[in-house]
C-alpha positions in Angstrom: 56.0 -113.2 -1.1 56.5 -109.2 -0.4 54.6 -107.3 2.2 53.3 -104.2 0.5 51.7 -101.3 2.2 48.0 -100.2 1.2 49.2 -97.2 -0.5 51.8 -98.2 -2.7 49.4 -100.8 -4.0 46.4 -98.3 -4.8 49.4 -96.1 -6.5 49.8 -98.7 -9.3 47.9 -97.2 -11.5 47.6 -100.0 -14.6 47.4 -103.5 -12.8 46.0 -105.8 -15.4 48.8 -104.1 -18.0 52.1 -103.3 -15.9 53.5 -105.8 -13.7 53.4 -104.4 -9.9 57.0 -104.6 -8.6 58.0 -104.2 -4.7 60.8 -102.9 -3.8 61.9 -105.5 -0.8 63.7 -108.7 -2.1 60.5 -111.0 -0.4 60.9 -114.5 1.1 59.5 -117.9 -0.6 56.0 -119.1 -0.1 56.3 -121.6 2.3 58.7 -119.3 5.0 55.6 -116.4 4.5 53.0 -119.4 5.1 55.5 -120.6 8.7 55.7 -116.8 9.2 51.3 -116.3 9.2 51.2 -119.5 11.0 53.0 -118.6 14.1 51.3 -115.0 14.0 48.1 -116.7 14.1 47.1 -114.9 10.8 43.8 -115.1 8.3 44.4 -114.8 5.3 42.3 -113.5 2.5 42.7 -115.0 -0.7 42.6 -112.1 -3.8 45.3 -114.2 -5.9 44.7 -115.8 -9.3 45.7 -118.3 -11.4 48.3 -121.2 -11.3 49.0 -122.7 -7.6 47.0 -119.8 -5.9 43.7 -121.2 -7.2 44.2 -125.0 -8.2 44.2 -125.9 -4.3 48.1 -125.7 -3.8 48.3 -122.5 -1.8 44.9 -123.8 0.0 46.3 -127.4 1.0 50.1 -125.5 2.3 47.3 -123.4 4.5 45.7 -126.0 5.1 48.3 -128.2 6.5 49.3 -125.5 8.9 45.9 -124.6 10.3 45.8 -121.3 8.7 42.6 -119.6 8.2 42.2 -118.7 4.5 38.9 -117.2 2.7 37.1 -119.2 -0.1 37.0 -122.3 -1.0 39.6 -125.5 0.6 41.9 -127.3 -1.5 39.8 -130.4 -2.6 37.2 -127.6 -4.2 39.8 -125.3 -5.7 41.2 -128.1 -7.3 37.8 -129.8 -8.4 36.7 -126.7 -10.2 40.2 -125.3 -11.9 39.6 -128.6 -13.9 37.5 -127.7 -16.6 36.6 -130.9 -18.0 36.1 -132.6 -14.0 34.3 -129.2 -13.1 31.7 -129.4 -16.3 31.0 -133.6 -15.1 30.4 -132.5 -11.6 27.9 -129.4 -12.9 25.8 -132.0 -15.2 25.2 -134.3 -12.4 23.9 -131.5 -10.6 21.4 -131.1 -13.3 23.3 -128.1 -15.0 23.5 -127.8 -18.9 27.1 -128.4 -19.8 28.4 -128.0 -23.7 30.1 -131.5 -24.4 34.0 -131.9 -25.1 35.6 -132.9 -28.6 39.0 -134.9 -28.3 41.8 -133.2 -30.3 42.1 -136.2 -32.8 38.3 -135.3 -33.8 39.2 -131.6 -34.1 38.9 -131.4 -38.0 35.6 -133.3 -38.1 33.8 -131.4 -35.0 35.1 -128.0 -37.2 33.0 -129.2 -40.3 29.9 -130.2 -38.3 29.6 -127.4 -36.1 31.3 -124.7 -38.3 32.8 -122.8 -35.3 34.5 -123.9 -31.9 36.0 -122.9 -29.1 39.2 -123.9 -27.2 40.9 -122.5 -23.6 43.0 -123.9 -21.1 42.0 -126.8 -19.1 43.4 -125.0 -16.2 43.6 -121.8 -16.0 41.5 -119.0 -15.4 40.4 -115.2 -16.2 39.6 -116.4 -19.7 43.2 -116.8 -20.5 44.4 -118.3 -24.1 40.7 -118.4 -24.9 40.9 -119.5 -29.0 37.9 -118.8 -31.1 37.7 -121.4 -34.3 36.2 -119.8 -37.2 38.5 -120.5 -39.9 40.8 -123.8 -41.0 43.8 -121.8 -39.8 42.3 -121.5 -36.4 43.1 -125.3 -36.1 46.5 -124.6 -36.0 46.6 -122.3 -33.1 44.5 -124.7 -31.0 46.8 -127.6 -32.5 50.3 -125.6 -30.9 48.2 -124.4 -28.0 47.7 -127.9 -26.8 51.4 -129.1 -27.4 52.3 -127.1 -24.2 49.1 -127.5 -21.9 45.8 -129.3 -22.2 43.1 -127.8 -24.0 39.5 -127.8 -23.5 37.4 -127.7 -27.0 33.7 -127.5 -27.1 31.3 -126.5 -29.7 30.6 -122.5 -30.0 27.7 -121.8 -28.4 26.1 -118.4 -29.7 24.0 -116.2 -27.4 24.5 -113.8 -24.2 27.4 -114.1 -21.5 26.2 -114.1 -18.1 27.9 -114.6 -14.6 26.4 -115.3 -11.5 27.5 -115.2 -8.0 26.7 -117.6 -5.0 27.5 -116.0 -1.4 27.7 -117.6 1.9 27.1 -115.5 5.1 28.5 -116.4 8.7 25.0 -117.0 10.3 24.4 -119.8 7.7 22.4 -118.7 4.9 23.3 -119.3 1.3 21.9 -117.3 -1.7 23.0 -116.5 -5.1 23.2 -113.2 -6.1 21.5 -111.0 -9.1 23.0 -112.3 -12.3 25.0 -110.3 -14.1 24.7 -109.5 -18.3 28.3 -109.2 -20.1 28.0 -107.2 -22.8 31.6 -107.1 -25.0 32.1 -104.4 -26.5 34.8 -106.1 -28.9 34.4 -109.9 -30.0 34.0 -112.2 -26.7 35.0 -111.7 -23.1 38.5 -112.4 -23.4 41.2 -111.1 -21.1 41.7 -107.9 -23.3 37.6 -107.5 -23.5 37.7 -108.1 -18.9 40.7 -106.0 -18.2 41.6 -104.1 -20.7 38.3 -102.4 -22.8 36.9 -100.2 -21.3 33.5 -100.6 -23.9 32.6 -103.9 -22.0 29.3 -103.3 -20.7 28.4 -105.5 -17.1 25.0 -105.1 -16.2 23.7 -105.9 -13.0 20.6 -107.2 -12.5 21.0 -108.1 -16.2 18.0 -107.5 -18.5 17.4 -111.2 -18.4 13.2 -112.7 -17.9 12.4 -113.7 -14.3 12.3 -117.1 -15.6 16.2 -117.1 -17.0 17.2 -115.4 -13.6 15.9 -118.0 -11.9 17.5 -120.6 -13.8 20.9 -118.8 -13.4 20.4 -118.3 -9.7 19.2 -122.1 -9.6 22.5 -123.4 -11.7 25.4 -121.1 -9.9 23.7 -122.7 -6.9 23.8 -126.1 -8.1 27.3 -125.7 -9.4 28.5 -124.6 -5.9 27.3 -127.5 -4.1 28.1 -130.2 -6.8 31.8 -128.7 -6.5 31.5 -128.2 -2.4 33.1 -124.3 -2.6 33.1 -122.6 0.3 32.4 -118.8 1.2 31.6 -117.3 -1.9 32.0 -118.3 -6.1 30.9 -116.9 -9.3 30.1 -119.4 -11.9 29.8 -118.1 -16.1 27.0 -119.1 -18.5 26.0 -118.4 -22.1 22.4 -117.9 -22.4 21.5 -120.2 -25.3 18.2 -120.5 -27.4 17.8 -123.8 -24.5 18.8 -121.9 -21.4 21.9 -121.3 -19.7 25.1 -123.3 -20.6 27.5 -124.0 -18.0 30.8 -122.6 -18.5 32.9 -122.6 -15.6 33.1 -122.1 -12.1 35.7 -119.5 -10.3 36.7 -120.1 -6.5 38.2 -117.2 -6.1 36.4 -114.9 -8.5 38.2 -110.9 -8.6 37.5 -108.7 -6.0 38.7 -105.7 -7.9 36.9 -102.7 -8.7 36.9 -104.1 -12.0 35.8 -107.5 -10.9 32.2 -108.6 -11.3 31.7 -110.7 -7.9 31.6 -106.4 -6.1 29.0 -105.4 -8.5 26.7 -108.5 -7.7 27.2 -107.7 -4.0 26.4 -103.8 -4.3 23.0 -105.2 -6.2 22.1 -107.2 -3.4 23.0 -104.5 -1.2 25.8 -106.0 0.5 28.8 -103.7 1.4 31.9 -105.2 0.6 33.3 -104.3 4.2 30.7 -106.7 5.7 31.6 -109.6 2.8 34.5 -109.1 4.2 33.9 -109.6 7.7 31.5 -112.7 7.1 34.4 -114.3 5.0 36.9 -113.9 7.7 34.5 -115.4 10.3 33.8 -118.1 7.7 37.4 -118.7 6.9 38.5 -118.6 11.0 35.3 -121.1 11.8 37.0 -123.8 9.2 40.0 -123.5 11.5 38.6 -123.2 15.0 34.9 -124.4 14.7 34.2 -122.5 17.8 35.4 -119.3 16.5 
């Protein structure tokens, strides 16, 4: 862990393609947790990936009474497992696409003519593989020697993301739904990062009827996976509705993250999500904060 000043970070000017390197040597994980600890800190959460959004760095925070923004451990964990995440969203009452086992992977290819495989855990569509060809089968077949794979059935139509927010006086809403528009292929890391032709559009030109039904399922998925403070949770608009696709804890907060551009469509300013996160995060702690 490296404390980094405001300025140096805003002066990296390509953050999804260079890796940011401080200057100071840093100090491990746990001594910077001891450290926030026992200067009373909050901390907010902007960290992806790996132990910072399976529920690792939540439970350490946890276990030393630290204040943290988004969801707790239980729920980070629940929802960076794609498979558990996709169960708990159909109980709910959310469409979910249904999982082919990797022995049935040749068959499920000839019936459905194209599939789709990513990480069981992991997230910012990350090692995403798109089966259109035989060969394809390979790279799904090597991806899952060193990690689990998820594989599901293609489902064609539009990509849409929508947000659920939680505000310190107790109401919870989702936000306007966002329309993802790649400009190259499927939203991939390279399409989120990296092109700049990826169109987001928020409110996306969806009916009334489909915003409501993402609105209703981000909503659902929330609950059913008990997140806390704010999530985003992704869709495909099919021909029968939207199709649950995952559900991010700690969605970006970047200016080129989605979750900002839901909250300037609702009008929110992202100083007062802010603020209502850190009073959020400190009421966990200290419920009469």
């Amino acid at each position: 862990v490296h404390e980094v000043s405001s300025a140096l970070l805003l002066g990296h000017a390509r953050p999804f393609e260079d890796e940011f390197k401080p200057g100071d040597r840093g100090i491990a994980l746990e001594a910077a947790l001891d450290k926030a600890a026992a200067e009373d800190r909050v901390l907010v959460l902007g960290l992806h990936g790996g132990r910072a959004e399976n529920g690792e760095l939540q439970a350490m925070c946890e276990l030393r009474g630290i204040p943290f923004t988004g969801s707790g451990s239980a729920s980070s964990n629940l929802a960076f497992d794609k498979v558990a995440a996709k169960r708990f969203a159909a109980i709910a009452g959310v469409l979910a696409p249904d999982g082919i086992e990797l022995a049935n992977l040749d068959a499920a290819f000839a019936e459905h003519g194209r599939l789709i495989a990513k990480p069981a855990r992991d997230g910012s569509s990350y090692g995403l593989i798109f089966v259109n060809a035989k060969q394809d089968l390979v790279a799904v077949r090597n991806a899952a020697k060193s990690e689990e794979y998820v594989i599901e059935p293609f489902v064609a139509g539009v990509e849409a993301t929508c947000g659920v927010l939680e505000r310190s006086d107790g109401e919870v809403f989702s936000l306007p739904p966002i329309e993802i528009v790649p400009g190259e292929g499927a939203f991939d890391y390279t399409a989120k990062y990296l092109l700049e032709s990826t169109q987001e559009i928020c409110p996306g030109r969806f009916s009334p009827e489909i915003s409501a039904a993402l609105m209703d399922h981000a909503m659902r998925a929330h609950r059913a996976l008990s997140c806390g403070g704010y999530s985003r949770t992704d869709f495909i608009i099919s021909e029968n509705g939207p199709v649950y696709l995952e559900t991010n804890t700690l969605p970006g907060l970047t200016a080129a993250s989605l979750y900002p551009k839901a909250l300037k469509a609702q009008g929110i300013e992202f100083a007062d999500f802010l603020r209502d996160q850190i009073v959020l995060a400190e009421r966990r702690v200290r419920p009469s904060a």
